[in-house]
Structures are given as structure tokens and as C-alpha cells.
N, C-alpha and C positions, 0 to 999 in steps of 0.2 A: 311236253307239248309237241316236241317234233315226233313223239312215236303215236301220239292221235294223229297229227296230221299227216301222218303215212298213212296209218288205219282207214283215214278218211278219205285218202283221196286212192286207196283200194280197192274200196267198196265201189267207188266210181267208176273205177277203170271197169268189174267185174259187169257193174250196171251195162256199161256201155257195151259191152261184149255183147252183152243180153241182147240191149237193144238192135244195134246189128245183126243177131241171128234175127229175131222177129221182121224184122226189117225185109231183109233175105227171102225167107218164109213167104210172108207179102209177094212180095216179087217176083217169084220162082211160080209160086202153087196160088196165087191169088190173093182179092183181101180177106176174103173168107175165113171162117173160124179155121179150119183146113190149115191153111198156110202160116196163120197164126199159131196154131198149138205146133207144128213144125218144127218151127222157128222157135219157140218156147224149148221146146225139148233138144233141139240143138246146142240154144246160148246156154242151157242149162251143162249140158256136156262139155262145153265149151269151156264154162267157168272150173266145171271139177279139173279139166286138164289143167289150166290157167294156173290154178292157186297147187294143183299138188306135182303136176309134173312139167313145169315153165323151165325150169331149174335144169331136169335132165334133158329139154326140148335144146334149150342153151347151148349145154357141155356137148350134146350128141352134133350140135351143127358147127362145131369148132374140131371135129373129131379127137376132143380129148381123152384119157384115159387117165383112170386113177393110180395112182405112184404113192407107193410104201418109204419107209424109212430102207427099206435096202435098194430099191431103183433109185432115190434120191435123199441120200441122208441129209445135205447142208442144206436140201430147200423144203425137208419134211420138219425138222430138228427147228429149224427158224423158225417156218409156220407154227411151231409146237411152244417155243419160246414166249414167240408175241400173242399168241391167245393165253397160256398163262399170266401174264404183264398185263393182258387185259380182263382178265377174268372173266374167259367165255369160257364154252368147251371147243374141242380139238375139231376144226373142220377137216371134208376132205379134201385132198390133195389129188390137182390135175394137171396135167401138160398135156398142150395142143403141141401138133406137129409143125403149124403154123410157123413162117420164117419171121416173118415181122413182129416185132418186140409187144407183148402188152398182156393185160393181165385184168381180170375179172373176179367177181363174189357175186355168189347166186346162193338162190336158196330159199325156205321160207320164212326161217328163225334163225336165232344161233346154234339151237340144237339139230337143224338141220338144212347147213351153210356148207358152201364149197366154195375153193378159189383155184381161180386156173390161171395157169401161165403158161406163154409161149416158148416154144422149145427157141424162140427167136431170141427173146427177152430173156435166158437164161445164158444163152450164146453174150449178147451183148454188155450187161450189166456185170459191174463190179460185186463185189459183197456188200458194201456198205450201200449200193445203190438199190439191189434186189433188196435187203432188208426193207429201205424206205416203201418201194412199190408193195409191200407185204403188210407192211402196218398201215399202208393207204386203206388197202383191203380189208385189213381184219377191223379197220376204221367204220368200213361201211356194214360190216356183220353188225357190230358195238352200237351205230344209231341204228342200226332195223332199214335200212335203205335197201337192202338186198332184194326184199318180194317186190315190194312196187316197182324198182326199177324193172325185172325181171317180168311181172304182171305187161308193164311200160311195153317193153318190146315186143310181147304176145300182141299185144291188142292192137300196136305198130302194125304188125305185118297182117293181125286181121283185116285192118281196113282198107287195104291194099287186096289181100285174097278176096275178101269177101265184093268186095268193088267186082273183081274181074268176072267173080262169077254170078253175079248179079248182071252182066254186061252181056255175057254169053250165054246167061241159060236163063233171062228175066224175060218180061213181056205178059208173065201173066196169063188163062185162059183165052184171054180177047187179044192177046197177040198186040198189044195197043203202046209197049212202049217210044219211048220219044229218043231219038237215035242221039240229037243234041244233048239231050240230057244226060243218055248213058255217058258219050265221049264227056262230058264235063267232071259226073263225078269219077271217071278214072285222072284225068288230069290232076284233079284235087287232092284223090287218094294220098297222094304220096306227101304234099302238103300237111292233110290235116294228121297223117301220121306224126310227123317230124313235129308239129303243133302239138300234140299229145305228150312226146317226150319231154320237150320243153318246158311242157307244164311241171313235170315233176319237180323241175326249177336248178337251174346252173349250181345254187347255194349248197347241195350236199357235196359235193366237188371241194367247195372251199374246207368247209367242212370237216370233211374226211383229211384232206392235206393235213389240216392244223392237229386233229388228233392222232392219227397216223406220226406225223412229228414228233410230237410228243411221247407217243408209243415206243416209237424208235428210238426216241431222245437225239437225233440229226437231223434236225431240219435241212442242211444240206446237202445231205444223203440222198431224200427225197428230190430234193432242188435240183442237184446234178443229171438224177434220175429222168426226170420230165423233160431236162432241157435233150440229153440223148432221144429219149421216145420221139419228140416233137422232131425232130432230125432225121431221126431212124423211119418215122411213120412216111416224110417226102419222098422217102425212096425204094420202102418197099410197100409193093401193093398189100393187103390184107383181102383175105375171101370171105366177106362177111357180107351176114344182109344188113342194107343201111336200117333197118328195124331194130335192129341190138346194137348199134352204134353208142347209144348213155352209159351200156353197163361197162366200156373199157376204163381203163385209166384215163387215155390221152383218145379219141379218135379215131379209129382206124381207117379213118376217109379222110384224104386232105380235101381244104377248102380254103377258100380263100376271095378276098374283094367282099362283097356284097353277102359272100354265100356264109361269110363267117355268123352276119345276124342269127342263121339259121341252125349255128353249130349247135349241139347238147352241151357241150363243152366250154364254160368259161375260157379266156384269153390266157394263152399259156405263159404269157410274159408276168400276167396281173397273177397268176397262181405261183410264177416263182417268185415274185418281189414280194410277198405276203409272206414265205416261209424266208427270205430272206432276212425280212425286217423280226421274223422270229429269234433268228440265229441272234442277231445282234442286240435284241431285247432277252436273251439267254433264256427264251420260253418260259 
């Protein structure tokens, strides 16, 4: 059920691309069939980037790089571990240069998954805590949450690009657009993005925690892990676009008051005490 409902609500995201390019199209070149087939063969370009190279679009804006068994044996050997434990195949292996701690799974499937971690979050993290942050991961390879989240943050930062340029290069032949209107939907952009991710729903988070736990067989491991990230995240910035904010572990944006209704991210207290209450029910 939950890998239809990925399916299903990928197809949507894909749609929506679409429709945003046509949109566009409209806007830029007219209502015209013109502007329409544009805009058609755009979102169409659009979606092949989307669904087949989201993934490296990801890795490449984290400046990661791929890491062997001889640049890093105990974090390639472990990732090697928990995908046999879980019975996928071997993803690849990345570190960002990135200082602040944290850690992603992209990709379209299992057969062509990757998980990156921060040169921060290797700095930081014990063994037994990096293990938890790895089986959280190879959690989200295992339900298939890897494309949509991934699809998620393309489509994020679509509606934000394509806003802008909709704003500066729209008005159409007749020069006729409404200045109000423009400045509204940039205001919104950034809204209805964060609206989008959301949708993908706080629940694979929990999710992934409980079987990641169990993967690792430490719910504690993990537990420790989150309460550091959540810590580590207050006080170092991360360079990231708030667009890919869902695919990390923990955030890499603090927030806080009011701004929390809008995090991607479930309440970090409510996701330790759930792996806590594991530990003490012996999972």
C-alpha cells in the first residue's frame, strides 16, 4: 500500500511539473497553441530530468562525491552490512564536504539508490550513532520513499524558479500582465513549495526511524543520534536550498515558534520518545 501510494502521488508531482511548464508557456509566448506546445515540450523535459536525474541534481548541489571501500572502509563496510540485513542491493556511497552533520537517500529505486553523508556527520557521530543514521537511510531505500521525496524537492524549487521567471519574462504578446498578481504569486511560491513537501506527509520519518531501529537493532543508537543532529543542526548553518530540506534526516534549517507547523520534519522529541519506547518494549 505505501509503495502505491508513493507511485501515486509521483505521478502527481510529475503532472504538476507539467502543468507549471504549460503554465509558463502561457505566460511567456501567449495563450496560443504557440505557448502551449512550449510549455508542453518543456514540462515534458522537465519530467525526464525529474524522474531520471533528480538524484544526481541532489548529490551535485551538496557537492558530494562518491567514496570507495578504500577512501572510507568503516562507512562503505557498514552501508555494505545494513543493505545485506536488509536485502537490497549495495547503494552508492557519498560525502558531502558540508560541516554540519546530516545525511540523505536519493535515487529512483533500490537498484538505483545512493546515500550521502556529511564530512560534518562523520566528524560528529560515534559508531554506534552513524550506524543508526545509515539504517534510517537504507530504511527509506526499503519503503521506496527515496524518488518522491527527491521528485518532492525538484518540483519544490520548480515553483519557486518557474514563479520568477514567469515574473520577469511573462506579460504575454499584449504586454497585459497585472503587476499585483505577479508580486502575489512570488510571495506564495515559496509557501506552496513547502506545502508540496509536506504533502508527502511527516509519517515516512516515523517510519523509517522504527525500521532503521530495527535494522540496526539500537534504537538508541539512532535515539542519541537525532538528539546530537538536532543540536549540531542550532549551530551550524547548512548551505542548502530550503527545496531539499524533507530528503535530510533531521532539517538542515532551524525553526522554531510558529515556523515549526511548517517544518518537513516531525517534532524531534516525539521521534525520540517513539524509538525510546522501542528500546524498552525490546522492539
Amino acid at each position: 500500500m505505501g509503495r502505491f501510494a508513493n507511485n501515486v502521488k509521483t505521478v502527481m508531482l510529475l503532472g504538476l511539473i507539467m502543468g507549471l511548464a504549460i503554465f509558463l508557456g502561457r505566460v511567456i509566448f501567449g495563450p496560443g497553441p504557440y505557448g502551449i506546445v512550449i510549455g508542453f515540450l518543456f514540462g515534458g523535459m522537465s519530467n525526464i530530468i525529474a524522474y531520471f536525474f533528480s538524484d544526481k541534481i541532489a548529490l551535485a548541489s551538496m557537492r558530494a562525491q562518491q567514496v570507495t571501500e578504500r577512501d572510507a572502509p568503516q562507512l562503505v563496510r557498514m552501508v555494505r552490512e545494513l543493505a545485506d540485513n536488509a536485502g537490497l542491493p549495495m547503494p552508492t556511497v557519498h560525502v558531502s564536504p558540508q560541516q554540519a552533520p546530516n545525511a540523505f537517500a536519493t535515487g529512483r529505486n533500490p537498484n538505483h539508490a545512493a546515500v550521502c553523508v556529511t564530512q560534518g556527520l562523520l566528524q560528529a557521530m560515534n559508531e554506534r550513532e552513524l550506524r543508526g543514521v545509515l539504517a534510517h537511510e537504507m530504511a527509506h531505500v526499503r519503503n521506496r520513499d527515496i524518488l518522491i521525496t527527491t521528485i518532492a524537492a525538484t518540483c519544490a524549487g520548480a515553483i519557486t524558479s518557474l514563479t520568477y521567471v514567469a515574473f520577469f519574462f511573462g506579460g504575454g504578446r499584449d504586454n497585459d500582465r497585472n503587476p499585483l498578481v505577479a508580486l502575489l504569486l512570488i510571495l506564495l511560491a515559496p509557501i506552496a513549495a513547502t506545502l508540496i513537501q509536506l504533502w508527502i506527509s511527516r509519517t515516512r520519518e516515523y517510519n523509517a526511524d522504527a525500521y532503521g531501529a530495527e535494522l540496526a537493532g539500537d534504537p538508541m543508537g539512532l535515539a542519541s543520534a537525532l538528539r546530537r543532529l538536532h543540536q549540531y543542526n542550532k549551530q551550524i548553518p547548512m548551505q542548502v536550498s530550503p527545496s531539499h530540506e524533507s530528503m535530510f534526516i533531521v532539517s538542515p534549517l532551524s525553526a522554531g515558534g510558529a515556523a515549526r507547523l511548517f517544518s518537513t520534519h516531525p517534532p524531534m522529541e516525539e521521534r525520540v520518545r517513539r524509538l525510546e519506547e522501542m528500546a524498552q518494549r525490546g522492539y
